[in-house]
Backbone bond lengths (Angstrom), bond angles and torsions (degrees), N, CA, C in turn:
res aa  C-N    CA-C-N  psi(-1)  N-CA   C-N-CA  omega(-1)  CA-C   N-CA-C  phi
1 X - - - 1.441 - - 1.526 110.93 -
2 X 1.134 126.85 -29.74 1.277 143.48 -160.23 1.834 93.56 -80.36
3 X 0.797 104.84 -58.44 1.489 138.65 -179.38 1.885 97.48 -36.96
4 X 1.549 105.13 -71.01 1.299 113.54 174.48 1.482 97.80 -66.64
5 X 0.965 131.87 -66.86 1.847 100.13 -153.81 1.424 107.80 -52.45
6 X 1.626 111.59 -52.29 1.563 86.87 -169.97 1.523 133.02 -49.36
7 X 1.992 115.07 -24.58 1.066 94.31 168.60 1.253 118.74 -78.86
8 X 1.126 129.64 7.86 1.929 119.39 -176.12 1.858 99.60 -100.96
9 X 1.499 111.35 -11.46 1.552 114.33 172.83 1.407 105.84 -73.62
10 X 1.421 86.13 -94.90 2.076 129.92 -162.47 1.425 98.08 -70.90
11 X 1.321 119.71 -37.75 1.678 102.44 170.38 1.186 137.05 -67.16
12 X 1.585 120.13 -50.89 1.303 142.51 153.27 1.155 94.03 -38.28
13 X 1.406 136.09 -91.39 1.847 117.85 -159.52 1.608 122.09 -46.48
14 X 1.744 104.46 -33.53 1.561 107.18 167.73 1.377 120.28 -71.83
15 X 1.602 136.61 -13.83 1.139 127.34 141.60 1.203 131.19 -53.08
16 X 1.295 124.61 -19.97 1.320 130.34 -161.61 2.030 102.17 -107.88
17 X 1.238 96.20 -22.45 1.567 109.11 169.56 1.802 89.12 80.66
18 X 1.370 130.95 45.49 0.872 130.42 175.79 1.711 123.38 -103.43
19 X 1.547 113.15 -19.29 1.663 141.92 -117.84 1.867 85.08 -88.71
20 X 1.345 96.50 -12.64 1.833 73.17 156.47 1.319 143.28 -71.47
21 X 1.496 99.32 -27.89 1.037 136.27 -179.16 1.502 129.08 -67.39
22 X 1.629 90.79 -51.18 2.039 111.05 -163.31 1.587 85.11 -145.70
23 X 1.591 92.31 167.44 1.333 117.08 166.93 1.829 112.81 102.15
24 X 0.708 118.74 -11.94 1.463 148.41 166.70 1.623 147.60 -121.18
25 X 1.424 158.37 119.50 0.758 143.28 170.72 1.435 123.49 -61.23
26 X 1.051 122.78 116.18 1.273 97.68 173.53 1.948 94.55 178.80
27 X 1.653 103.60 139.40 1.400 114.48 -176.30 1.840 104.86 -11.08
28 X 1.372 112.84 136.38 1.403 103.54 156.94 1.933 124.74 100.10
29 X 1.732 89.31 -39.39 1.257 104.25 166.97 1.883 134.20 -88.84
30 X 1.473 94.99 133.45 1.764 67.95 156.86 1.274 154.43 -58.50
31 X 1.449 113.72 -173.54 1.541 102.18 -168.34 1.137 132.71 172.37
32 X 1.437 132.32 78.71 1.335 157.27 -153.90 1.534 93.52 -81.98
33 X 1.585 144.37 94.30 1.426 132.91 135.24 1.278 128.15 -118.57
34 X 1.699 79.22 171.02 1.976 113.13 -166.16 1.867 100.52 -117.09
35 X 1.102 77.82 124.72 1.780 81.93 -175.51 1.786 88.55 -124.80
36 X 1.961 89.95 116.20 1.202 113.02 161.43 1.519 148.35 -57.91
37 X 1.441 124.86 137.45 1.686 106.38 -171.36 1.935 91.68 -77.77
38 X 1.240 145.93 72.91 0.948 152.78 178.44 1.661 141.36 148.24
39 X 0.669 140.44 112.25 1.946 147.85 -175.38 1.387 91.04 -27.65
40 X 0.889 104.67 118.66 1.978 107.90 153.82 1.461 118.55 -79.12
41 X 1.404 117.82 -29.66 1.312 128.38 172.46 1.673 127.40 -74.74
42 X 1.732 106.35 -6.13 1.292 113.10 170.10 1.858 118.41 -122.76
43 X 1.283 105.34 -29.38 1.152 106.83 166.87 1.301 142.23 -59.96
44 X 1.438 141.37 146.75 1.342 148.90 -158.86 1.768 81.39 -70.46
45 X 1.670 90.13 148.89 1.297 109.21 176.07 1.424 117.00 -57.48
46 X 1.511 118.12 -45.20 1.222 134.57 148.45 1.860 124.00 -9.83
47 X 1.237 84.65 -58.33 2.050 101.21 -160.54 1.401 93.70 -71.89
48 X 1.496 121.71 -24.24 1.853 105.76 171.64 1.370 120.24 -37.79
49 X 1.470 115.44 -59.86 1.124 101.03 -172.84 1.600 132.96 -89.86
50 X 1.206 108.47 9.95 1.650 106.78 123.43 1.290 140.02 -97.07
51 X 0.952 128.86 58.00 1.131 146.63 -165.30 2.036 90.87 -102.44
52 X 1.448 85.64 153.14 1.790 87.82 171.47 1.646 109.43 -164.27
53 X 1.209 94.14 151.36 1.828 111.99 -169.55 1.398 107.59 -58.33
54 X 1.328 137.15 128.75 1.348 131.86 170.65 2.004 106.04 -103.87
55 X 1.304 79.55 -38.79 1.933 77.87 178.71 1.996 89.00 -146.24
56 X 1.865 79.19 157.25 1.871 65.82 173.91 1.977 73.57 -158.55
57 X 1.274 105.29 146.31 1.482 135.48 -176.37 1.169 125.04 -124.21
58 X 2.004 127.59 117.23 1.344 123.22 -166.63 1.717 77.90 -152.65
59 X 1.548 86.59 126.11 1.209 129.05 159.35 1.731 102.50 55.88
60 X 1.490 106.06 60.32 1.430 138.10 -161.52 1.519 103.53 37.83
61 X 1.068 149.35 7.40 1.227 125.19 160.02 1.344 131.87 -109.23
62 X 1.636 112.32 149.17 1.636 93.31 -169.15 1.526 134.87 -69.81
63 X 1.260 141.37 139.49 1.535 136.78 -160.53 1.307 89.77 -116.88
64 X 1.650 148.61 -47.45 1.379 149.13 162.41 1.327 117.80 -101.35
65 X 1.296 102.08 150.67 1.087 124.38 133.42 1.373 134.82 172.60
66 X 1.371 120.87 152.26 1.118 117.63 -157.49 1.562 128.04 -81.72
């Protein structure tokens, strides 16, 4: 899992030659998130796709939540 996000993060922005910018959290950068009702890093591969949005954040302000 770890594996996939970074390429859908830090890779994608390093294709784009952007990755100073995006692709990471971290002081300084942007940052569009979705905070899950569940760990992606512990759950059965299975339980992804129920998985569901509890809060989700674009362009620091909130657009959901539940």
């Amino acid at each position: 899992m770890a594996e996939a996000l970074k390429a859908y993060t830090y890779g994608s922005a390093y294709a784009m030659g952007v990755e100073d910018r995006f692709g990471t959290l971290a002081a300084g950068k942007m940052a569009d998130i979705c905070v899950l009702d569940r760990n992606l890093f512990t759950c059965e591969p299975a339980e992804v796709l129920e998985m569901k949005s509890v809060l989700t954040l674009i362009g620091g302000e909130v657009v959901f939540e539940a």
